[in-house]
Residue frames relative to the residue before (quaternion, step in Angstrom):
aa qw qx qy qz dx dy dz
X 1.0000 0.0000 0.0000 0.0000 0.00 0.00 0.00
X 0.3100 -0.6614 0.6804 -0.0601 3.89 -0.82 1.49
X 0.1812 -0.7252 0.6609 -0.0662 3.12 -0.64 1.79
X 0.1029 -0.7804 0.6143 0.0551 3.74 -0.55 0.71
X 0.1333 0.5991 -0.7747 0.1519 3.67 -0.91 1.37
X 0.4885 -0.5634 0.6662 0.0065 2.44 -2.07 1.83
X 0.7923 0.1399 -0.1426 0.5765 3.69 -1.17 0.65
X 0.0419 -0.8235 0.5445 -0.1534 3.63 0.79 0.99
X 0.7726 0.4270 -0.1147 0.4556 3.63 0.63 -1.62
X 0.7167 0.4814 -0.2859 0.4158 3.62 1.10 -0.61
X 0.4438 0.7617 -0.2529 0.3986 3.12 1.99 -0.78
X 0.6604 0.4354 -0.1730 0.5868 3.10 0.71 -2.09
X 0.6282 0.4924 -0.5331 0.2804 3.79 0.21 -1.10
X 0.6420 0.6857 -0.1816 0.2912 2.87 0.78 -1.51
X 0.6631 0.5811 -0.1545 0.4458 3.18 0.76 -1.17
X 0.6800 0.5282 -0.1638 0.4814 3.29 0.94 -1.38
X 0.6839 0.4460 -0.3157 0.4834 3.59 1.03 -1.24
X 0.7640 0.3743 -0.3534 0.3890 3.92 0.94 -0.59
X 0.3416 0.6973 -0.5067 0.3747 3.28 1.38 0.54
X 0.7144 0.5136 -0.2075 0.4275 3.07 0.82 -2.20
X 0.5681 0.5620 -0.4398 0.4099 3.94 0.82 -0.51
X 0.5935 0.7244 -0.2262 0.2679 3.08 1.12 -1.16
X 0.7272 0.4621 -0.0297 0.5066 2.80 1.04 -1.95
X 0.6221 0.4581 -0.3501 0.5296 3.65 0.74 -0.80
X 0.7543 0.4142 -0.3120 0.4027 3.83 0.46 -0.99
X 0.3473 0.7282 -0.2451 0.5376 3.53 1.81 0.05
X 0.8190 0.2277 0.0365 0.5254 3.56 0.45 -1.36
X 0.6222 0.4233 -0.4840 0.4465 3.19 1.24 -0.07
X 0.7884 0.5106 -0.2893 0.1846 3.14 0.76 -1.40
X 0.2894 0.5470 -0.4189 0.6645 3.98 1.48 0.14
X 0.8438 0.1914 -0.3698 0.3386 4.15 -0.12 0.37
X 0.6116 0.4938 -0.3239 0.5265 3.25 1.61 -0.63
X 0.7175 0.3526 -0.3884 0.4583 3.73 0.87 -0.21
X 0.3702 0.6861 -0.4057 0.4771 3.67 1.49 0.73
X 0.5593 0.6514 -0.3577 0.3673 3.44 1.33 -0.98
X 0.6294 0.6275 -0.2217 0.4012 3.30 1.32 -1.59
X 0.5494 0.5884 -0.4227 0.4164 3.78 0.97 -0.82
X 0.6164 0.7117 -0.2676 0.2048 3.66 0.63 -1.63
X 0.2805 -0.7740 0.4543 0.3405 4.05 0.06 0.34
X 0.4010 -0.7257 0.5445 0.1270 3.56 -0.84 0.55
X 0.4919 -0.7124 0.4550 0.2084 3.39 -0.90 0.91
X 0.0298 0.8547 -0.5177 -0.0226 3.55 -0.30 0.55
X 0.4199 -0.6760 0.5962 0.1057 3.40 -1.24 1.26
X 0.0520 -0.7242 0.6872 0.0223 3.29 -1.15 1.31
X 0.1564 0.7448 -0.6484 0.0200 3.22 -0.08 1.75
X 0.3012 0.7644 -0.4597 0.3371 3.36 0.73 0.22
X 0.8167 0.3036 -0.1546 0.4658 3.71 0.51 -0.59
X 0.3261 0.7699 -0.4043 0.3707 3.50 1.49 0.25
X 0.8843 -0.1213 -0.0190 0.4505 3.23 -1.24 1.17
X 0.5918 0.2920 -0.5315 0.5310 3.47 1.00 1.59
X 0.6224 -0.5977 0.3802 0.3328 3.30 -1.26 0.59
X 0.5167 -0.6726 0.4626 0.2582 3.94 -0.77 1.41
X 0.5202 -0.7143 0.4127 0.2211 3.27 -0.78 1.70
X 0.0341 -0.8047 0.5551 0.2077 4.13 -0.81 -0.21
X 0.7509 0.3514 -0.3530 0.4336 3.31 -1.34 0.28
X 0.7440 -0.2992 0.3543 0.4811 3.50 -1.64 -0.56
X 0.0565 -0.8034 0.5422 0.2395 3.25 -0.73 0.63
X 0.2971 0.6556 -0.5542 0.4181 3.65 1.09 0.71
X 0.8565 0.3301 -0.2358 0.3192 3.94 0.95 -0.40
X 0.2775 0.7808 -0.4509 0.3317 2.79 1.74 0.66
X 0.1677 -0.8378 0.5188 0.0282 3.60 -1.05 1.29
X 0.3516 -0.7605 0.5411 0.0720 2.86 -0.75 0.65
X 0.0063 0.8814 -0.4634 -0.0917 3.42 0.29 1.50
X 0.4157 0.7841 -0.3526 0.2967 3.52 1.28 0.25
X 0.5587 0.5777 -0.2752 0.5276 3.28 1.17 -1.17
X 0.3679 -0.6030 0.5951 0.3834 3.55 -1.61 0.39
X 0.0813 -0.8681 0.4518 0.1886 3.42 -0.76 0.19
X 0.6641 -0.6179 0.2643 0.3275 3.42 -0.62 1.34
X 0.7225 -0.4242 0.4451 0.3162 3.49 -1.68 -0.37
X 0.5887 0.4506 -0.2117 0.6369 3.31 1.55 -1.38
X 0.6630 0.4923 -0.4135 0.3836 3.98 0.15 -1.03
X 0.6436 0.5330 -0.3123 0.4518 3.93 1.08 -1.40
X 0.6803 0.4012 -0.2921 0.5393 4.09 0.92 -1.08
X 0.5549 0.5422 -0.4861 0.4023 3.29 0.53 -0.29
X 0.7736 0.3647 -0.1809 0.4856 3.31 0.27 -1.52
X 0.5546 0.5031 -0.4704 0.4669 3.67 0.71 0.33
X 0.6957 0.4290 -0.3059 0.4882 3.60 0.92 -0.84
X 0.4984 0.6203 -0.4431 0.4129 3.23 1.08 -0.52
X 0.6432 0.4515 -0.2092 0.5820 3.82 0.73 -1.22
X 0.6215 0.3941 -0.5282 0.4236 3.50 -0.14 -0.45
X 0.8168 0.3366 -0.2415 0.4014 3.68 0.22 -1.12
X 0.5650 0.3959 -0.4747 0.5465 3.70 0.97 0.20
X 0.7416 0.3460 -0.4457 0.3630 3.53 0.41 -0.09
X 0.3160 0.5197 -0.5381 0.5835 4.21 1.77 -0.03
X 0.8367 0.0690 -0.3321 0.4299 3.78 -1.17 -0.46
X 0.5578 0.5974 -0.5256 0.2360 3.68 0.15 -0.04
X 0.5850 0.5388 -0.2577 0.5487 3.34 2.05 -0.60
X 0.6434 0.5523 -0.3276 0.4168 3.79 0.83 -0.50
């Protein structure tokens, strides 16, 4: 049995050239998602020409604000239990 394809040569060409896309986009892509690994330089202008903050700044208070009934128990319970495991 004599299969007969027309455009035989453009077929294969064809073929062959979306292989080679293949393969290059294969080998490239393992280096372009290397790029991502690389550390980046970062500008801290943000702290310029003010004095650099210290400590936790989650405990920064604000003694200006009134502060509620609930905000004052809170922050008492808050101490009671940092000062339980601070003893263990």
């Amino acid at each position: 049995m004599i299969l007969v394809i027309r455009n035989w040569r453009r077929k294969i060409t064809a073929g062959f050239i979306v292989l080679a896309l293949l393969t290059v986009c294969g080998m490239a892509a393992p280096k372009i998602m290397g790029f991502g690994d690389r550390p980046a330089p970062v500008i801290n202008t943000w702290l310029k020409d003010e004095e650099n903050p210290r400590g936790n700044p989650m405990r920064v208070e604000n003694n200006d604000a009134p502060q509620s009934k609930f905000a004052r128990a809170l922050d008492n319970f808050v101490t009671v239990i940092q000062g339980f495991y601070n003893q263990e």
